[in-house]
N, C-alpha and C positions, 0 to 999 in steps of 0.2 A: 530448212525453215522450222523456229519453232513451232509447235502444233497449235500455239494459243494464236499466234500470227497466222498461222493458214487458216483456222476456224473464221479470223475476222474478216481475211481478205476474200475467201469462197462465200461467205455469207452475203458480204456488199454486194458482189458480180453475182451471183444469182437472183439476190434482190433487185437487181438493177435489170436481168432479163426479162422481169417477169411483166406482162404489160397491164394496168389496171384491169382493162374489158376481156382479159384472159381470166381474171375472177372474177367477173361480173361486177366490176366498177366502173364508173362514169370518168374516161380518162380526165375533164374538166379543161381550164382553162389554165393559159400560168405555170403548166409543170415546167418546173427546173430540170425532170429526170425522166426518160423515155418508159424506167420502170417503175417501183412499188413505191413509195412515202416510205417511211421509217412508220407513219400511224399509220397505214394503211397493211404493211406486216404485222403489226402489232396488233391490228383490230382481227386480221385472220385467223392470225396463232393463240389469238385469245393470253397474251399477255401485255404487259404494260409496256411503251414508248422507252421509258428509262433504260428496262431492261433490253430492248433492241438496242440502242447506243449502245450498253455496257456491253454486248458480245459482240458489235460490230468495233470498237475500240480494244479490243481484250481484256477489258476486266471483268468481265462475271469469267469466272470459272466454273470447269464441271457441271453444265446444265444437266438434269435431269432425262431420260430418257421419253420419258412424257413430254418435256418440252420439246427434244428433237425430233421425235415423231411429230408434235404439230407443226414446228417447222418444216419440217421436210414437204409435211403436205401442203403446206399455207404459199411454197416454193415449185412446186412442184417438180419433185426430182425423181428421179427416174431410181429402180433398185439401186446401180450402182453409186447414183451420187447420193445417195440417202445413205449406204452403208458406211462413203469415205464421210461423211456429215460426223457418222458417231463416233469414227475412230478417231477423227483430230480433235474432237469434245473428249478425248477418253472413257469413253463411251460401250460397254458392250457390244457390239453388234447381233442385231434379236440373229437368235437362232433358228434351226429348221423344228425345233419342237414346242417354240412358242407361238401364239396366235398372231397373223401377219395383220399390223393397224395401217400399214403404208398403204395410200392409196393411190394408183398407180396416174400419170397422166392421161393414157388413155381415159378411165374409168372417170374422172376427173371433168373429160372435156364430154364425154356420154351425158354426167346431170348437168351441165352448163348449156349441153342443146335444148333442156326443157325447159328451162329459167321464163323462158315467154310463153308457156304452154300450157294450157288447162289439162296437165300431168304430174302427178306427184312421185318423186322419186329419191327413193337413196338407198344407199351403199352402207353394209353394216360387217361388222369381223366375222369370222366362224363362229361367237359364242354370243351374237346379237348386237354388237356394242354398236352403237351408228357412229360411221365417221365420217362420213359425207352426206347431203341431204341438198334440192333446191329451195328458194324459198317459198314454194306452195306446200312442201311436206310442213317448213316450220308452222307455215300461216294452219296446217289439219291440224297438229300434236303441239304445239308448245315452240319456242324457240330453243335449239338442244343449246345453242352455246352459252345460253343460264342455266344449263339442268349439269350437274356433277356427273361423274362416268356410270355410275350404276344406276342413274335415273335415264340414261340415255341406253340400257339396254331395253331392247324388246320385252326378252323375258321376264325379266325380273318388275317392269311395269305391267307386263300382261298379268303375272298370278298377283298382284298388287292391286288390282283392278283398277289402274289409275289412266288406259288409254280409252279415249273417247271412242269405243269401236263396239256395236256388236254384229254377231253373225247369227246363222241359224241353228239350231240345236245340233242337228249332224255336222255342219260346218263350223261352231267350236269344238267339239269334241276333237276332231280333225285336226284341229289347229292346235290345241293345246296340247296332242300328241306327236303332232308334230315338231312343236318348239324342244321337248324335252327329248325327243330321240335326235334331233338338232346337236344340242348338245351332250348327248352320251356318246355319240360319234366324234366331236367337238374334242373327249376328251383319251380315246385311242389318238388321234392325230397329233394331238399337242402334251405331250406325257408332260415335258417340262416347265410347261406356264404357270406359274405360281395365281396368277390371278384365277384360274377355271376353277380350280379346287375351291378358292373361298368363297365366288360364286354359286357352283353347284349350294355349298354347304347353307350360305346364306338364305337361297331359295328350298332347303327342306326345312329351315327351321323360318321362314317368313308363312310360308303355303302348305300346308297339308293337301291340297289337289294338286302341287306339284310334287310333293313327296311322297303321293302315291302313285301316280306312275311313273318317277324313277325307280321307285324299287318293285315297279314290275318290268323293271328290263327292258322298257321302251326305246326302240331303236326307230330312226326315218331321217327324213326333210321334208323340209316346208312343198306346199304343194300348192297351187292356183285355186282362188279361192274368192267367194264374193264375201265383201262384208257394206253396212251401212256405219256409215260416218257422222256423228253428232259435232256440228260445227255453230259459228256463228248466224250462218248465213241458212241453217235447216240442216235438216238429214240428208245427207247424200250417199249413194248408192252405186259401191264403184269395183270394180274387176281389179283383183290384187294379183299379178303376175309375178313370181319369185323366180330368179335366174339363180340356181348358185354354183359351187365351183366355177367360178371367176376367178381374176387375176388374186393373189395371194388367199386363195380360198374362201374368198368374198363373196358376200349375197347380194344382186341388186335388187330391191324391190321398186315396181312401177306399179303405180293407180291409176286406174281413169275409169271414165266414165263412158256410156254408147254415148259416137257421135248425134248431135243434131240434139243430142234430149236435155229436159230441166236437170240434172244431177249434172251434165257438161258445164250447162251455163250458170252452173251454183259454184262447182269448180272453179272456172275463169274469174267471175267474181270475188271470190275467196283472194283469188293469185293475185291479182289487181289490189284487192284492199289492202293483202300482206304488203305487198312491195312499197305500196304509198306507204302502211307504218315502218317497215325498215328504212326507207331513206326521208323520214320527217325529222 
């Protein structure tokens, strides 16, 4: 089989397994199709309707890497089907020394259990990038699927001062040391990812507090940490739990708040208001 023909034919049948309320859509009334819309891939993968026809028909050729990593995730495919995804696209298949963006089903169906939860949660790569999130994280920080990729790193928003968060004087310090040894470890594991390098580079010539403790050698990870949250809805005041080495050497980050208290119930709030502006 041609490889432009297998690209269109695996992409329909995956599309078609996939079930709305597996991504947290309203199956609705009327479906023609047990799986995804064609808008409904297209609204995930954050590209345009046309362009889903055009690869599900064969004519876009050569998608981008970028594009088939958010396909893959927006499909949810498992490493191997993600890897034959890029080889019938003629496609590289990422390497063991680039930063892994695939985000695994598991990890996937992990933030879709908090989608109803006064918990904020997501999944970022080795060098910060978010690539999963529920929609309480978008309702704290911004909605990431308007923000471009280097506005959606931690890092490079944290020395930027552009996240609505702060901590205590020993608990920034902590944490800003933390992100940067983060990433100097970030960059023994992934020697060949062309992106880490312009990163790093970008964040010594953006921050001078982050270019001085990369060049004092700063090595770690992220660590369990409280911070206060500036939102719509007031200051909230929440326990930041960081998981990392996960699946493709991923971070999960979880927030919340103590049960029973007004930062909980500013939370749920918050979750409630996002999700009415997402589906109005």
């Amino acid at each position: 089989m041609d490889p432009v023909d297998e690209f269109a034919e695996i992409l329909r049948a995956w599309r078609d397994r996939v079930r709305p309320e597996d991504v947290g859509l309203a199956p609705g009334p009327n479906r023609r199709t047990p799986g995804l819309r064609r808008e409904e891939l297209a609204h995930i993968a954050g590209v345009s309707v046309d362009y889903v026809v055009r690869l599900e028909q064969g004519r876009a050729r050569h998608p981008s890497p970028q594009l088939l990593t958010s396909l893959a995730r927006a499909l949810r495919l498992t490493d191997a089907e993600r890897d034959h995804l890029f080889r019938v696209a003629g496609a590289a298949v990422p390497s063991a020394g680039h930063v892994p963006r695939h985000v695994t089903p598991t990890a996937q169906r992990m933030v879709d259990r908090f989608r109803n939860a006064p918990v904020a949660v997501a999944v970022h790569t080795a060098i910060y990038e978010l690539v999963l999130w529920n929609p309480l994280w978008a309702a704290l920080f911004g909605d990431p699927s308007t923000q471009s990729r280097l506005e959606r790193n931690v890092a490079w928003r944290y020395f930027q001062g552009s996240i609505p968060v702060t901590h205590t004087l020993e608990d920034d310090e902590a944490y800003a040391c933390d992100l940067v040894g983060h990433l100097r470890a970030a960059t023994g594991r992934y020697p060949d990812d062309p992106e880490l390098p312009q990163l790093i580079e970008r964040l010594l010539e953006a921050s001078p507090d982050f270019a001085r403790r990369w060049r004092a050698g700063t090595v770690g990870e992220l660590r369990t940490s409280r911070k206060t949250l500036h939102t719509a809805v007031g200051d909230i005041v929440v326990d930041c739990d960081t998981f990392t080495g996960g699946p493709g050497d991923q971070t999960i980050v979880v927030m919340t708040a103590a049960p029973g208290s007004e930062d909980e119930q500013k939370l749920d709030l918050l979750r409630v208001i996002g999700l009415q502006q997402l589906q109005s």
